[in-house]
PADOZA-700645 format. One line per field, with one value per residue (C-alpha): residue number from 1; chain; residue in one letter; x, y, z. Coordinates in nm, 4 decimals. Example, Ala and Ser with C-alpha at 12.3 -4.5 7.8 and 13.67 -1.06 7.14 Angstrom:
REM residues 2
resi = (1,2)
chain = (A,A)
resn = (A,S)
east = (1.2300,1.3670)
north = (-0.4500,-0.1060)
up = (0.7800,0.7140)
***
This chain:
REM residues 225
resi = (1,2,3,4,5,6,7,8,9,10,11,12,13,14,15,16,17,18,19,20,21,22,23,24,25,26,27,28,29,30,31,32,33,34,35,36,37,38,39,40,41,42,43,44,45,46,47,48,49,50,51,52,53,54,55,56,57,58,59,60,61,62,63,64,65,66,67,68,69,70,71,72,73,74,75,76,77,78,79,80,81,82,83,84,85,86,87,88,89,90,91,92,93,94,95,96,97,98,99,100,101,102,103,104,105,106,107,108,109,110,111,112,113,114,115,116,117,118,119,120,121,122,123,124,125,126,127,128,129,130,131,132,133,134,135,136,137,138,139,140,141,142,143,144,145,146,147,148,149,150,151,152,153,154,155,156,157,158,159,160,161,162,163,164,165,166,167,168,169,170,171,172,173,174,175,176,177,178,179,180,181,182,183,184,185,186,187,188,189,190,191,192,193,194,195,196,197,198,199,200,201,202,203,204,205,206,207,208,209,210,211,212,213,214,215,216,217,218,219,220,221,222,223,224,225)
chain = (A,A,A,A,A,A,A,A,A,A,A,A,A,A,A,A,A,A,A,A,A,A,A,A,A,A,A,A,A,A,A,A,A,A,A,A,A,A,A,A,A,A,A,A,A,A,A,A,A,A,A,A,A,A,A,A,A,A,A,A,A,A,A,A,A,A,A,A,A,A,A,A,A,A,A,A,A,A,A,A,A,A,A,A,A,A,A,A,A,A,A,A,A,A,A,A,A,A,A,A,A,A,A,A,A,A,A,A,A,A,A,A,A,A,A,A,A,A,A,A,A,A,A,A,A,A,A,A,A,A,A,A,A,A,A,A,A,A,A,A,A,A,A,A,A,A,A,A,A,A,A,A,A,A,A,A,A,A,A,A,A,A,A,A,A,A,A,A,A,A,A,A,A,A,A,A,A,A,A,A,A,A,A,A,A,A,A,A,A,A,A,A,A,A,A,A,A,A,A,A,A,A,A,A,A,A,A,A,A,A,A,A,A,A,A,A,A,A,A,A,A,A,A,A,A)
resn = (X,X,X,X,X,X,X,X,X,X,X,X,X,X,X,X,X,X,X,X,X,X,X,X,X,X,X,X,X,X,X,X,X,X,X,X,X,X,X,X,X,X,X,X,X,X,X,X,X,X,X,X,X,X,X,X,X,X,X,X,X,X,X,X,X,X,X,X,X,X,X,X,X,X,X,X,X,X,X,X,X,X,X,X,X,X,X,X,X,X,X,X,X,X,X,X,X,X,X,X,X,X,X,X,X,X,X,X,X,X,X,X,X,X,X,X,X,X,X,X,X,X,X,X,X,X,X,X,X,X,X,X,X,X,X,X,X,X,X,X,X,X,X,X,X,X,X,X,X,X,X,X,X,X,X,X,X,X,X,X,X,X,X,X,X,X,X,X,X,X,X,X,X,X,X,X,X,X,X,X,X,X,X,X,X,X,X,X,X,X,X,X,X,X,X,X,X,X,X,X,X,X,X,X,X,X,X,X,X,X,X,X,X,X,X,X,X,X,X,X,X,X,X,X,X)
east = (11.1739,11.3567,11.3286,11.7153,11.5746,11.2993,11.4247,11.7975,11.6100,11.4157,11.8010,11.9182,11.6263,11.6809,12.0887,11.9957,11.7875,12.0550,12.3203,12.2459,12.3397,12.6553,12.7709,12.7259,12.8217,13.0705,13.4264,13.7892,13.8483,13.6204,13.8197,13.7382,13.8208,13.7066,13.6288,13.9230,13.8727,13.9761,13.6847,13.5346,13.2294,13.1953,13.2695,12.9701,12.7009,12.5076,12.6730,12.6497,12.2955,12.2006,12.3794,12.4097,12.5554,12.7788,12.6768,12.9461,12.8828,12.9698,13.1568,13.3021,13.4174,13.4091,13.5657,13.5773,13.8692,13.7834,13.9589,13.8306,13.7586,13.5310,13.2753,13.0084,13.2163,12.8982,12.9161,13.2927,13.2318,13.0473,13.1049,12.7744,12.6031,12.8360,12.7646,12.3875,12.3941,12.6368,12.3710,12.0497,12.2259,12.2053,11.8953,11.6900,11.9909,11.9286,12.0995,11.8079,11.5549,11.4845,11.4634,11.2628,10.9737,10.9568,10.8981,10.6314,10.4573,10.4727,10.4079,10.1475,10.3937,10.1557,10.0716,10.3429,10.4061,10.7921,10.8883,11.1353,11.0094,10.9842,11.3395,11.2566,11.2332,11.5423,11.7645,11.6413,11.6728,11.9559,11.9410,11.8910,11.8526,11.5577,11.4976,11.2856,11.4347,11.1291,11.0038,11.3420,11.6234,11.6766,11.9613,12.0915,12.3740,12.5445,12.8566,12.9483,13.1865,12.9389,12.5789,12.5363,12.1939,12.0308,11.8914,11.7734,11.4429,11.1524,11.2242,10.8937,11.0574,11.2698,11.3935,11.6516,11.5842,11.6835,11.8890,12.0542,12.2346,12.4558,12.5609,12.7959,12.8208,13.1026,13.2175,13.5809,13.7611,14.1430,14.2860,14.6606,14.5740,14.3032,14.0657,13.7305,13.6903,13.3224,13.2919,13.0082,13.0711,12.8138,12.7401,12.4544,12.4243,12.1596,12.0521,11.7795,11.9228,12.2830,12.4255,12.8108,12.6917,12.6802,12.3613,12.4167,12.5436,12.8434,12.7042,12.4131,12.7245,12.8869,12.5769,12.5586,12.8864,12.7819,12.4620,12.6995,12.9321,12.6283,12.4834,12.8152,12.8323,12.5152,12.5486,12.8837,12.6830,12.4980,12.8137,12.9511,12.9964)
north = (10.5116,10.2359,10.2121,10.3329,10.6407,10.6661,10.6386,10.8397,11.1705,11.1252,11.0348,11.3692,11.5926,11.4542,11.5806,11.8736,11.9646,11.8808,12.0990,12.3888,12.1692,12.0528,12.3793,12.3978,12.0066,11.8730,11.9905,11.9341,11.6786,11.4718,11.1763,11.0510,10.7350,10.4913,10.1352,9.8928,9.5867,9.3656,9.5313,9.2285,9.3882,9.2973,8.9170,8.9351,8.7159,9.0401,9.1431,8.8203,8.8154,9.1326,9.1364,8.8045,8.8955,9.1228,9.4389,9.7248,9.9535,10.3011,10.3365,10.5391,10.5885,10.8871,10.9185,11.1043,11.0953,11.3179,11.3920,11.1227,11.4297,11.5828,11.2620,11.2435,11.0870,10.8106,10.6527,10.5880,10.3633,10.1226,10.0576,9.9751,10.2637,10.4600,10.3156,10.2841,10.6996,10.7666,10.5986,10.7608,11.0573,11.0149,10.9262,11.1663,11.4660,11.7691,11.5726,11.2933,11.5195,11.6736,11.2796,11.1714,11.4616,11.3491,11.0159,11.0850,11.2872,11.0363,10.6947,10.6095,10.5678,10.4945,10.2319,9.9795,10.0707,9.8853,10.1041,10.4235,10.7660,10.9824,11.1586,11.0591,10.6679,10.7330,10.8224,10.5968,10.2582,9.9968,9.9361,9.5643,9.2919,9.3829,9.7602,9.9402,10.3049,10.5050,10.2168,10.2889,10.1617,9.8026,9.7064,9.3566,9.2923,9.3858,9.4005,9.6081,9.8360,9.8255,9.8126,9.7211,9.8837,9.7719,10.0793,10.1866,10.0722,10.0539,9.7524,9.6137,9.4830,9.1351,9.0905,9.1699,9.5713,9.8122,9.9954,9.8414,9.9919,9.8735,10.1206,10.0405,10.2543,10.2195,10.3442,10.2710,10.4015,10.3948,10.4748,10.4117,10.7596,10.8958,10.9268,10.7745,10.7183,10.7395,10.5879,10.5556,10.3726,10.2829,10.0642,10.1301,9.8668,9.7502,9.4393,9.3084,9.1736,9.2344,9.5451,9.6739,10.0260,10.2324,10.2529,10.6372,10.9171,11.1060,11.4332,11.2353,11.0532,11.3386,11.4579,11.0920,11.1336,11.4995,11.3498,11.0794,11.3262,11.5374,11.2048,11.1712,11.5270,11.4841,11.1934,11.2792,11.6051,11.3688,11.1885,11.5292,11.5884)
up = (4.2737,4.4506,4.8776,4.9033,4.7436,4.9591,5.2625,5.2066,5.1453,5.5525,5.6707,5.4667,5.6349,5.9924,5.8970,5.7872,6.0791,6.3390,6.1451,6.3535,6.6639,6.5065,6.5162,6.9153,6.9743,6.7805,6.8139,6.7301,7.1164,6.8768,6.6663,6.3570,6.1987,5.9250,6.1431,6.0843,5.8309,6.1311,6.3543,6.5373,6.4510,6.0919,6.2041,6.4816,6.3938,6.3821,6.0656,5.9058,6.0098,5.8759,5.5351,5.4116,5.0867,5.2063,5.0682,5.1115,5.4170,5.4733,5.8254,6.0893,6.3864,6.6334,7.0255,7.2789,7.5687,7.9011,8.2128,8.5226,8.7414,8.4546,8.5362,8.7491,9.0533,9.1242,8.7691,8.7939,9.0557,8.7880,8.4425,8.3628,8.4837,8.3331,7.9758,8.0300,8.1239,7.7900,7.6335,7.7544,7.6963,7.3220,7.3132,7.5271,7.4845,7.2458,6.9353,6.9142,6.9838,6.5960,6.5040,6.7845,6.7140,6.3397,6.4743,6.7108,6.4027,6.1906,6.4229,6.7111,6.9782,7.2888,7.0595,7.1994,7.6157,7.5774,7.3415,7.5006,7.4072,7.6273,7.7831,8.1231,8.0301,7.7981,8.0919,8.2874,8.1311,8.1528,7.7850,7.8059,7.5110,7.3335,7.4523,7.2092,7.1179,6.9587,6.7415,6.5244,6.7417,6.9232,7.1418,6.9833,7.2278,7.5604,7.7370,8.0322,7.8435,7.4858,7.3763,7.0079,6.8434,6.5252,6.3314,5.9296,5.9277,6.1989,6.4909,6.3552,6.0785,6.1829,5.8361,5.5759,5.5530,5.2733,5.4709,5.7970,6.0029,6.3535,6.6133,6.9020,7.1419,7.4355,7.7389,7.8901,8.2121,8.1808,8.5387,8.4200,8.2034,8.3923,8.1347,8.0143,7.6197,7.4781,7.1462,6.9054,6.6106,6.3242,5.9850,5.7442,5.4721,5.2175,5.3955,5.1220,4.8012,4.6469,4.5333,4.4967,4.5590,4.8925,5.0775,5.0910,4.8354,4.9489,5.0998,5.2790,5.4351,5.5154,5.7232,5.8643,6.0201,6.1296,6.2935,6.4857,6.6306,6.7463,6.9463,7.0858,7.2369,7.3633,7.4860,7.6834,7.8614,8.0623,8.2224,8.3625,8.7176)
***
């Protein structure tokens, strides 16, 4: 069995576990979209980096737009603390929970004390260059209205991976329309080797773009006022 087919089956159960929260999270205020050809992001070095021969990606795209006065008033009053609280939201909300138990199962993580797991340090870190997210997720790059997040395979391994995956996640306030826009847009490519075929099978993509629009509900419940 090759290590696409190893590791699409683990991506299928952790999308078939957060189903039932699908049902509760993700609604129709949610947008969906393919990611442009012109998206910077498949010019970043990060891209290039990661697949070198330019192995076709399956992509998408999924925002959010709420009301200003729906926001916690304090996090309007910075960008980045808005973004960084978006983003611990995903990560220590109800969504990322299912995947973050299998996980902890399944890896030592007291084993490395910089890697986030518990919900506590998920809400509470800035999401720097380098932060570990449960041994799984690393953020790559930073801006104040993005964070870009290499994912697939575990952070220990710095190479070309069998599956790949970039997530960028991002957090604007528009004042002119009185609304702030939560995005979370991902890749997942084979990284290792050369292929013309997609790194996932139809209905595992289908519950990939489920899963996304799950994080993103979650994700947006901890920016509330």
């Amino acid at each position: 069995m090759s290590p696409i087919r190893r590791i699409v089956p683990a991506t299928a159960a952790t999308g078939a576990i957060s189903v039932g929260f699908g049902i509760f999270y993700t609604t129709s205020d949610i947008k969906s979209t393919p990611v442009s050809a012109t998206d910077p992001i498949f010019n970043s070095n990060f891209y290039k980096r990661y697949n070198p021969n330019d192995n076709p990606p399956i992509h998408d795209l999924h925002v959010i737009r709420l009301p200003l006065n729906q926001i916690d008033s304090t996090l309007l009053q910075d960008p980045n603390k808005l973004l960084e609280r978006y983003c611990g939201g995903i990560w220590a909300g109800a969504g990322f929970t299912p995947q973050r138990i299998l996980h902890t199962w399944f890896e030592q993580p007291n084993a490395n004390k910089s890697q986030l797991w518990s919900r506590a340090e998920l809400l509470q870190s800035d999401y720097k260059i380098d932060t570990d997210i449960a041994g799984n997720f690393e953020v790559v790059d930073r801006s104040e209205e993005s964070i870009l997040i290499r994912g697939g395979d575990k952070t220990s391994n710095r190479g070309l991976r069998v599956l790949d995956g970039l997530i960028e996640l991002t957090a604007r306030i528009d004042r002119e329309r009185d609304v702030a826009e939560f995005g979370f847009k991902s890749l997942f490519f084979q990284g290792a080797g050369t292929t013309r075929e997609l790194p996932m099978p139809g209905p595992v993509v289908w519950l990939h773009e489920l899963y996304a629009k799950i994080l993103l509900r979650s994700g947006v419940r901890y920016v509330l006022g």
